[in-house]
SERO-4910 file (N, C-alpha, C, O; in steps of 0.05 Angstrom, whole numbers):
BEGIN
 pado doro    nc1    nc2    nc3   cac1   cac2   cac3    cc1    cc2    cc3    oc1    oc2    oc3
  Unk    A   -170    398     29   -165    386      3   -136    382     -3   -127    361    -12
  Unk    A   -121    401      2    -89    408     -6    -78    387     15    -66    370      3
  Unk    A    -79    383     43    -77    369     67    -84    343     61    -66    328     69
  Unk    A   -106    329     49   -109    306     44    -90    288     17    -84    265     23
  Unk    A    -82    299    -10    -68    293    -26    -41    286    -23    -30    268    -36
  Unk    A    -28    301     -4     -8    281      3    -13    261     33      5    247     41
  Unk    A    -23    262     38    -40    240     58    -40    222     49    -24    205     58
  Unk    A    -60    214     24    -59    188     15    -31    176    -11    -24    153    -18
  Unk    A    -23    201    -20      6    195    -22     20    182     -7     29    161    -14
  Unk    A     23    194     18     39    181     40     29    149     46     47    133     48
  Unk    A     11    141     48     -3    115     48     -3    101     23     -3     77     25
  Unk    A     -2    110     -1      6     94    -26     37     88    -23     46     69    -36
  Unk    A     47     96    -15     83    100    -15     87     80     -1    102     64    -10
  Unk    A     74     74     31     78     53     49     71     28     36     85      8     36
  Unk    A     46     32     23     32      1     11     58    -10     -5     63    -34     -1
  Unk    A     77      4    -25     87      2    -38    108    -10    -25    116    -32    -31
  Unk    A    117      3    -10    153     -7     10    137    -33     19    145    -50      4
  Unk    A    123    -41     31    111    -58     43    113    -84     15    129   -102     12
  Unk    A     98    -78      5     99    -96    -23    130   -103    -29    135   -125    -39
  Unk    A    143    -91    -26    184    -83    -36    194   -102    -22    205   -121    -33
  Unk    A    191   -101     12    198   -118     34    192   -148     36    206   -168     41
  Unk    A    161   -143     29    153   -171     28    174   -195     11    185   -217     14
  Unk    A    171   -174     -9    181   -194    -33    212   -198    -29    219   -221    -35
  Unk    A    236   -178    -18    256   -181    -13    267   -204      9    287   -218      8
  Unk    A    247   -201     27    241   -224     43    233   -252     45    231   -269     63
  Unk    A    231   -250     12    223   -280      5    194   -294     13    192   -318     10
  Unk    A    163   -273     28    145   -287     34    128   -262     41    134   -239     49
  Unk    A     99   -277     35     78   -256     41     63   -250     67     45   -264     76
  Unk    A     74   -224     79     61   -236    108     29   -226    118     15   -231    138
  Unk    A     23   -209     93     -2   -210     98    -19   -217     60     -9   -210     38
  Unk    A    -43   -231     64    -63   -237     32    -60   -215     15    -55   -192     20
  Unk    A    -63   -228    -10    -70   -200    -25   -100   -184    -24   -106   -162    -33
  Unk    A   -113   -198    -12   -134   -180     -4   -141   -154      5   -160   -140     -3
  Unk    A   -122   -147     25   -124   -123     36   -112   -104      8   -123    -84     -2
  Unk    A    -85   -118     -1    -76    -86    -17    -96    -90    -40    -99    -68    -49
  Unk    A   -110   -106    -53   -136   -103    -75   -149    -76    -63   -149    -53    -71
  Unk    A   -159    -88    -44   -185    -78    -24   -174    -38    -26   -188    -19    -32
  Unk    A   -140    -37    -18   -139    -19    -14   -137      6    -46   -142     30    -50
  Unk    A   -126    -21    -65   -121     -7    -94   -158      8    -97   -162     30   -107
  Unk    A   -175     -7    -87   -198     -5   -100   -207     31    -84   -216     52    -92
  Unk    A   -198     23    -62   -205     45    -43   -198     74    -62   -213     89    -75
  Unk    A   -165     74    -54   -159     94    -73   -160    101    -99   -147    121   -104
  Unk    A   -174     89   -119   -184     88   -142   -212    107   -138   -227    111   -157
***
């Protein structure tokens, strides 16, 4: 349980830089589908 909480921390943090990059970058290189898909997951 203790082991898993920052786990998916660590994976919300990436989604996030990822989202940061994109946008600094000027273009989306992947749909918004997946990060919905993934908001929904971790919800």
């Amino acid at each position: 349980m203790k082991a898993s909480l920052p786990f998916w921390k660590v994976l919300l943090r990436i989604h996030i830089l990822l989202l940061i990059s994109a946008c600094q970058s000027g273009k989306m290189p992947v749909p918004e589908m997946p990060f919905s898909s993934a908001t929904v997951y971790y919800h």
